[in-house]
Z-matrix of the N, CA and C atoms (Angstrom, degrees):
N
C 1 1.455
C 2 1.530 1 111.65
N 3 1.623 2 119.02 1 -54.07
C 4 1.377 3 101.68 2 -178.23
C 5 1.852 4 125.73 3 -72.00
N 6 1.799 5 89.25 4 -17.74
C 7 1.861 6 86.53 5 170.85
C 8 1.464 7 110.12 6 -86.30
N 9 1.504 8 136.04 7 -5.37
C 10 1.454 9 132.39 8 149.31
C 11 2.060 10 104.86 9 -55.19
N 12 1.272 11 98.22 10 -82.60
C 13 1.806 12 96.77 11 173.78
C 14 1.657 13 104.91 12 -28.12
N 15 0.752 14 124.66 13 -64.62
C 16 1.576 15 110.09 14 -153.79
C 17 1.413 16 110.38 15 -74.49
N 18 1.478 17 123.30 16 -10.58
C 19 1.313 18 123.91 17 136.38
C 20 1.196 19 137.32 18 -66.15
N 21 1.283 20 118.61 19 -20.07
C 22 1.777 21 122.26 20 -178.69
C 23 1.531 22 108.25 21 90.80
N 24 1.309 23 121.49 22 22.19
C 25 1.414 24 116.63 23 151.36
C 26 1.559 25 123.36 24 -129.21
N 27 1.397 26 76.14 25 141.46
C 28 1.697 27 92.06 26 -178.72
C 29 1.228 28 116.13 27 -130.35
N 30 1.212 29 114.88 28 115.49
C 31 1.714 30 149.03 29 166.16
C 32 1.417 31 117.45 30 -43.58
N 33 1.539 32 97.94 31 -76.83
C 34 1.325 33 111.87 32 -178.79
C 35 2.037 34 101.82 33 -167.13
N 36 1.292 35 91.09 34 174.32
C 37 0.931 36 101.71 35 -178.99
C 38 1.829 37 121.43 36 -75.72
N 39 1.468 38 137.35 37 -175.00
C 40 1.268 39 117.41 38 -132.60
C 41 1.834 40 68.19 39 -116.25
N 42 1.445 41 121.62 40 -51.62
C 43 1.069 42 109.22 41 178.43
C 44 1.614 43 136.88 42 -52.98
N 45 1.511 44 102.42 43 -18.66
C 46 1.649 45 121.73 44 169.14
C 47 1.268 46 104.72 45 -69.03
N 48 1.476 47 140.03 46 -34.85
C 49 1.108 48 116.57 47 -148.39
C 50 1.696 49 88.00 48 -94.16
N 51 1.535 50 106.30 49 -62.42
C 52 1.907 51 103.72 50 174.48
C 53 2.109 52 112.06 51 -28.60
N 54 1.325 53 92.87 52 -21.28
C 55 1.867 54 92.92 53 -170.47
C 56 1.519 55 92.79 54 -59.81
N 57 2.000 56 102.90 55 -64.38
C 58 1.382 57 117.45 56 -166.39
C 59 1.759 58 116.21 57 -52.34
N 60 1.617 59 122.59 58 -26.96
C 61 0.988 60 134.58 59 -167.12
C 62 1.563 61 96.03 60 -94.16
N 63 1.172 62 132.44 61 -48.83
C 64 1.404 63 112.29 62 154.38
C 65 1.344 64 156.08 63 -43.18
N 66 1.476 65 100.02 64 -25.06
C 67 1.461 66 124.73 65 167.78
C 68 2.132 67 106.18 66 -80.18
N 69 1.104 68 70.03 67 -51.11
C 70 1.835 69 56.06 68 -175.81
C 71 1.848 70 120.83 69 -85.39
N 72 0.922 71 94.85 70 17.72
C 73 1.951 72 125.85 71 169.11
C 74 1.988 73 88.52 72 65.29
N 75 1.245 74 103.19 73 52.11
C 76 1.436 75 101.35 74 172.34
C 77 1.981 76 127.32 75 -90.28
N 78 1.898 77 90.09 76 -15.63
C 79 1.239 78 88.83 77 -165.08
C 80 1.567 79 122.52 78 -96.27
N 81 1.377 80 105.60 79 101.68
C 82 1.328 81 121.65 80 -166.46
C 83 1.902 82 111.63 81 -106.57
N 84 1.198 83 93.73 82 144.23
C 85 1.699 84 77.21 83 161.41
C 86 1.736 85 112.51 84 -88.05
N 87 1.423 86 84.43 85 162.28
C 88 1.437 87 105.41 86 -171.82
C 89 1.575 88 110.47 87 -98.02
N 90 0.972 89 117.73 88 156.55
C 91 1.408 90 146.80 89 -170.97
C 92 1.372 91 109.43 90 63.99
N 93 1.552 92 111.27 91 -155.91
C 94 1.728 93 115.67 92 -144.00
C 95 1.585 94 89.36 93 -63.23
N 96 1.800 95 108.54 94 159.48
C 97 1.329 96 104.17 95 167.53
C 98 1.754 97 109.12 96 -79.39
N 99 1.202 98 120.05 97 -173.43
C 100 1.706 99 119.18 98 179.65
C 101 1.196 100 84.99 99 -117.61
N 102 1.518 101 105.79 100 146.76
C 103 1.583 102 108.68 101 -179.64
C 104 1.830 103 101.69 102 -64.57
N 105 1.701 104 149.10 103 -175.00
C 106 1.407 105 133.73 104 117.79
C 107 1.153 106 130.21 105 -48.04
N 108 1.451 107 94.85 106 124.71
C 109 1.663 108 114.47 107 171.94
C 110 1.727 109 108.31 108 -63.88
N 111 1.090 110 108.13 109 156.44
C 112 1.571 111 128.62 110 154.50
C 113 1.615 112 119.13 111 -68.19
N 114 1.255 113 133.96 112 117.36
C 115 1.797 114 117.73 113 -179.50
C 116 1.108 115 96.97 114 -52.23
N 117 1.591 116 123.93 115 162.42
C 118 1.220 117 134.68 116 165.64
C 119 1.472 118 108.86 117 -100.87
N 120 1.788 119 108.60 118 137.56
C 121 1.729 120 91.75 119 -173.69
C 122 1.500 121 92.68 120 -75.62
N 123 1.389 122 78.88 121 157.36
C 124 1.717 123 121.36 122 148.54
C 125 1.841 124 131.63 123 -49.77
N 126 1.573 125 94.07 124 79.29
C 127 1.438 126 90.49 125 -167.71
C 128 1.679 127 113.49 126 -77.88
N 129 1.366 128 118.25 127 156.48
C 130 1.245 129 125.27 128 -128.00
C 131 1.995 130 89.70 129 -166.35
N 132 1.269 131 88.97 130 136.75
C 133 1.792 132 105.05 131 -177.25
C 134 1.502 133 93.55 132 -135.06
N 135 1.679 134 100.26 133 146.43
C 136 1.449 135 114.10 134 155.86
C 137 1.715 136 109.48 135 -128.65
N 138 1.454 137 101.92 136 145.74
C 139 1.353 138 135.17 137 -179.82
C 140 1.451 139 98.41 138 -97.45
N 141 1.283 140 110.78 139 136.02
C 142 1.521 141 123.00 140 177.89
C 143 1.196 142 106.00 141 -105.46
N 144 1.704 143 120.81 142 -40.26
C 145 1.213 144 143.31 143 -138.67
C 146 1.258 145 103.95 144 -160.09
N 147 1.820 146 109.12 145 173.32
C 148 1.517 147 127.47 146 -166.89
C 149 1.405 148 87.98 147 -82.89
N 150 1.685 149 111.99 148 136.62
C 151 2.020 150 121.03 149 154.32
C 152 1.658 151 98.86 150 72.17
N 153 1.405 152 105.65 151 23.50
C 154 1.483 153 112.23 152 169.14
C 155 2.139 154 110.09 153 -78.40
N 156 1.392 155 83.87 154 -51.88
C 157 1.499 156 93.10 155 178.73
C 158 1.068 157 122.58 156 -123.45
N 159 1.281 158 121.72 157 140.26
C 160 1.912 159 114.02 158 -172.20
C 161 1.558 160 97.74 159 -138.31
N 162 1.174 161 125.70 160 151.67
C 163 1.657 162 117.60 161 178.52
C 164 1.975 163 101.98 162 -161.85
N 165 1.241 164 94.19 163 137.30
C 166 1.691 165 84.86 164 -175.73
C 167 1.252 166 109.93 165 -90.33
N 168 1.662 167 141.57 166 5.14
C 169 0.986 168 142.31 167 132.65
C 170 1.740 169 130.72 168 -94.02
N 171 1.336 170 90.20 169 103.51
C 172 1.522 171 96.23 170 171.00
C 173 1.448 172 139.63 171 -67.04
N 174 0.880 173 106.51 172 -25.22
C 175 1.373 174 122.88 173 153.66
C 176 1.221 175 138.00 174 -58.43
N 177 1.511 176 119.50 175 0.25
C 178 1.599 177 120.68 176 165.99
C 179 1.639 178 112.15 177 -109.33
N 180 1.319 179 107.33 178 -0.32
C 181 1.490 180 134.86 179 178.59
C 182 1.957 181 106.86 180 -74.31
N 183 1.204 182 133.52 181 109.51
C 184 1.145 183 130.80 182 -160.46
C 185 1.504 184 106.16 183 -101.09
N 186 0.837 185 148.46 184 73.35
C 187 1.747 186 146.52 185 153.42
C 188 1.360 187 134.77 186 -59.50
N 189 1.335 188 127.95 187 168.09
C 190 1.394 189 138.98 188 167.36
C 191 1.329 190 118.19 189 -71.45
N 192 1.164 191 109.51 190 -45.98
C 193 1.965 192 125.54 191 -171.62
C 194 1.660 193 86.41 192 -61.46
N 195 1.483 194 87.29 193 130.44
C 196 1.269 195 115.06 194 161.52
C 197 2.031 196 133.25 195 -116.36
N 198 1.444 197 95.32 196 114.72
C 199 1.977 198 81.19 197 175.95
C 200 1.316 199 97.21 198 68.85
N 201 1.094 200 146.55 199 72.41
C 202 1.315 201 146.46 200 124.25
C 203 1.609 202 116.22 201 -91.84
């Protein structure tokens, strides 16, 4: 598409062509496949006590409390 543009022709648009390449089950990525990964666990801390654990994202921290 951009070495069509930089000639001054235009076909179609960039989203038409992924449409057409979807329909005919063409749209793949390209190059080597990656073998499957393994998940990585879910690392996980426990607090016994107060100023045991501190983290500046709270959100990877898993609890019971809900909606507060």
């Amino acid at each position: 598409m951009p070495a069509l543009a930089d000639q001054g022709e235009f076909l179609a648009s960039e989203n038409s062509f992924y449409r057409v390449l979807h329909a005919h089950q063409q749209e793949q990525r390209r190059g080597r496949p990656r073998p499957p990964q393994e998940p990585r666990p879910v690392s996980s801390r426990r607090a016994d006590g107060p100023n045991q654990l501190w983290s500046w994202v709270i959100t990877y921290l898993p609890t019971s409390v809900r909606g507060v």
